[in-house]
N, C-alpha and C positions, 0 to 999 in steps of 0.2 A: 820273100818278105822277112822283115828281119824285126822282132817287135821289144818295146822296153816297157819293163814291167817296175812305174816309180816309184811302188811303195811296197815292202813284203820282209817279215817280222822275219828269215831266216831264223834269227837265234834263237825262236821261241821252242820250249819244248816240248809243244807238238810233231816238229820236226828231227827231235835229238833219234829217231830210227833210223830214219833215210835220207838225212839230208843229202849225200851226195847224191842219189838219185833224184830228189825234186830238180836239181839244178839239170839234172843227166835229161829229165821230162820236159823242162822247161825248152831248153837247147832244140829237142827234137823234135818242139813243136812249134820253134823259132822266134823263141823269145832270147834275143842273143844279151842281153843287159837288165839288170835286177838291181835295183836300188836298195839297200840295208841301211833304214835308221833306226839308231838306239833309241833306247826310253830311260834309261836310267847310265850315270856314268859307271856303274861297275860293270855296265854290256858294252863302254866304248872297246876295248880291245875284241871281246869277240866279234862282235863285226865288222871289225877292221881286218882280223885275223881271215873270216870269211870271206872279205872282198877281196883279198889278194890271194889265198887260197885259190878262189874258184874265178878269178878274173869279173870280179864284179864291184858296183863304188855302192861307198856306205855315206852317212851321214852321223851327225852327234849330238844329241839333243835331252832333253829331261823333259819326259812326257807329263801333261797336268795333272794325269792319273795319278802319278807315281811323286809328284812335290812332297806328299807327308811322308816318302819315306825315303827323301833324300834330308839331307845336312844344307845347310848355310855354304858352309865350304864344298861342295860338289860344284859350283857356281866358277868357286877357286882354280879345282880341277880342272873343270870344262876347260876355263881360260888357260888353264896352260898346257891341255893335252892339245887344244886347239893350235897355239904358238910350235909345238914340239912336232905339229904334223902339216904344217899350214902346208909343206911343198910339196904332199903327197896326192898324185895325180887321182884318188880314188875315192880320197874325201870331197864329196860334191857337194854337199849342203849342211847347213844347221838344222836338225831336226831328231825326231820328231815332236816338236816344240807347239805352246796354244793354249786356249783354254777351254774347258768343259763344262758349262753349265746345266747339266742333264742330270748327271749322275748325282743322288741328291747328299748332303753330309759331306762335300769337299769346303775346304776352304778357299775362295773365291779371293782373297786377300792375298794368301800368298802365291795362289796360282798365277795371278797379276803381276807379282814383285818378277818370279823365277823367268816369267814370257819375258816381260820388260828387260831383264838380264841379260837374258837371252840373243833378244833381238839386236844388242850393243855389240854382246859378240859374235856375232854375224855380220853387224853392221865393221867391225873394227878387223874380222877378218878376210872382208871381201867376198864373204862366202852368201848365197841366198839360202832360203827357210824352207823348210816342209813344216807347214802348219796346221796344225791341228783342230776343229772347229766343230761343237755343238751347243746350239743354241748360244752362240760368243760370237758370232761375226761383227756386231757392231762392235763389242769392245774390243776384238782385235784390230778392227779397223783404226781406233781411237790411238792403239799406241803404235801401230803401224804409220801413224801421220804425223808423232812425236817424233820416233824414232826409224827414220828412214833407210831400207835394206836394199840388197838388189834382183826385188824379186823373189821367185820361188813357184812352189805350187801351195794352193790350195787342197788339205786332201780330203775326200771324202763331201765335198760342197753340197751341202741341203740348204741353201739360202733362197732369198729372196734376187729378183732380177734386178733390183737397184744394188745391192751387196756385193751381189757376182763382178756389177759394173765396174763399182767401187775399190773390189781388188785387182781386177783385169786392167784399170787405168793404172793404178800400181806396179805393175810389171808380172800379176802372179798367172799363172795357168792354174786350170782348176782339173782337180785327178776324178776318172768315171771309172766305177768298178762294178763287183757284183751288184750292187743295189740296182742301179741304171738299168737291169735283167727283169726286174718285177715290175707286171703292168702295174700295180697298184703306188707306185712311186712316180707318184705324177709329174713333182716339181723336179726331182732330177731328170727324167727325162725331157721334160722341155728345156732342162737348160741346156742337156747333151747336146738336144735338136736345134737350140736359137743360139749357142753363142757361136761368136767372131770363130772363124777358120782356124786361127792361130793360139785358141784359147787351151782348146781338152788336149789332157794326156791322161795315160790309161794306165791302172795299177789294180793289185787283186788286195789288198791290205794282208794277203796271207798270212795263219791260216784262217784268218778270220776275212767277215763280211762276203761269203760265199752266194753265189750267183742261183736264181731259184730251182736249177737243177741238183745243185749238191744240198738246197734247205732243207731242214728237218724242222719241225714242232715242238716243242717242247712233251709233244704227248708221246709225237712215237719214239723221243728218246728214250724215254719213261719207259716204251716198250721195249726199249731193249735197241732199237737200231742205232747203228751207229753216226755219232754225229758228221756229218760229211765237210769234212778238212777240205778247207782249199790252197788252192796251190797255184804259181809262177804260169805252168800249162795250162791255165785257164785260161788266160789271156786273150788269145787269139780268138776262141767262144763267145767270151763276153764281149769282143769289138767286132763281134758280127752287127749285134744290138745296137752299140754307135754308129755303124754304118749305116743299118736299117733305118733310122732316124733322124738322119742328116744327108741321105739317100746319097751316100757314099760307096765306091766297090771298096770292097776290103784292100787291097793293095793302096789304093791312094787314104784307107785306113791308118795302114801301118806307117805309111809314110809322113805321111802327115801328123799324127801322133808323135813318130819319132824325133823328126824338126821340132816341134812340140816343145819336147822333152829336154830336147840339147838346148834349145834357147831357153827355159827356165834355170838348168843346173848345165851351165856352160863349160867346165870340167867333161861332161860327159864325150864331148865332142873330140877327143883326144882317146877317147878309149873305145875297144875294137868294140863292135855291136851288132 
């Protein structure tokens, strides 16, 4: 079984110890392909440097987090590190791109403007999206129908079953990770369970969004234990959970997920896995 892991922060420096060995774990527990999207453009080179490095594809994007502490001209950038790399087989997507309406004291305006940007240069490079989504599906929906891409994933989907639909006619897949692990996450799990065949594909968001085996409390961090980092190797664990719920054997998991995978960031299908 050979599994792809489409979404996982590589550059973050929770990683800056052992990176080579998360990829060396990841491998050994056959997860042969790891997706690296940026969040900010002064992270495009490393994760490009990453992906060829370590034989893995990245993506390029301006996370809604991180708009207040980009520039006007990072937009500029984008477009022309995008032009400068368009025929690099390992660039698979625009991302990690979207908006966030959770997190409270963002600015909602310009988080709009930089997506909408976004999406043109995705749309203008042929490239599909990893996008980003909390409590924003309908308005991503709104300029996703403005401004037409090809596809993508959805990552991280806590939506509603009309929403889900909504992107899924769109051409997107939607990514299941640790959360999908906690019985108490009901609406993603039924959507792991109900959507179309051809919808999930599987990601760890590493090192974040960890699966309820690595969770910790904020109490026992307090006590001292350590926060449980996840990681690419997780993968295979947490699509036991998808199986379990779509009463799938793991093999036609992995399979199935990986077709998944390649039909939303179609680049990938050229690269070994």
């Amino acid at each position: 079984m050979s599994w792809i892991d489409t979404h996982i922060h590589l550059d973050a420096p929770e990683f800056d110890a052992d990176r080579g060995e998360v990829v060396a774990r990841a491998r050994a527990a056959g997860v042969g392909m790891l997706v690296l999207p940026a969040v900010l453009v002064k992270h495009f080179d490393t994760v490009r440097t990453l992906a060829h490095q370590h034989g893995l594809a990245y993506a390029w994007g301006i996370h809604p987090l991180y708009v207040g502490q980009s520039a006007d001209e990072d937009l500029d950038r984008m477009a022309q590190a995008l032009r400068e790399h368009a025929d690099d087989p390992r660039l698979v997507a625009v991302g990690e791109i979207g908006l966030d309406l959770f997190v409270p004291g963002l600015d909602v305006a310009r988080q709009e403007r930089f997506y909408a940007a976004q999406l043109k240069l995705a749309r203008d490079a042929g490239l599909p999206v990893i996008v980003h989504v909390r409590r924003s599906a309908d308005l991503l929906l709104k300029h996703l129908r403005r401004i037409e891409v090809p596809g993508g994933i959805v990552h991280a989907f806590n939506g509603s079953d009309a929403q889900a639909a909504q992107f899924v006619d769109r051409g997107f897949r939607l990514g299941f990770g640790g959360a999908m692990t906690f019985e108490r996450a009901r609406q993603i799990r039924h959507l792991a369970a109900s959507v179309p065949d051809h919808v999930p594909v599987l990601e760890t968001d590493a090192p974040d969004i960890p699966p309820h085996w690595l969770y910790r409390t904020a109490d026992t961090r307090a006590q001292g234990e350590a926060s449980g980092r996840n990681e690419a190797a997780e993968l295979p664990r947490i699509a036991r959970t998808l199986a379990e719920l779509r009463g799938w054997t793991l093999e036609h998991t992995a399979r199935r997920t990986a077709d998944n995978a390649r039909a939303a960031l179609p680049r990938l299908s050229a690269l070994a896995a």
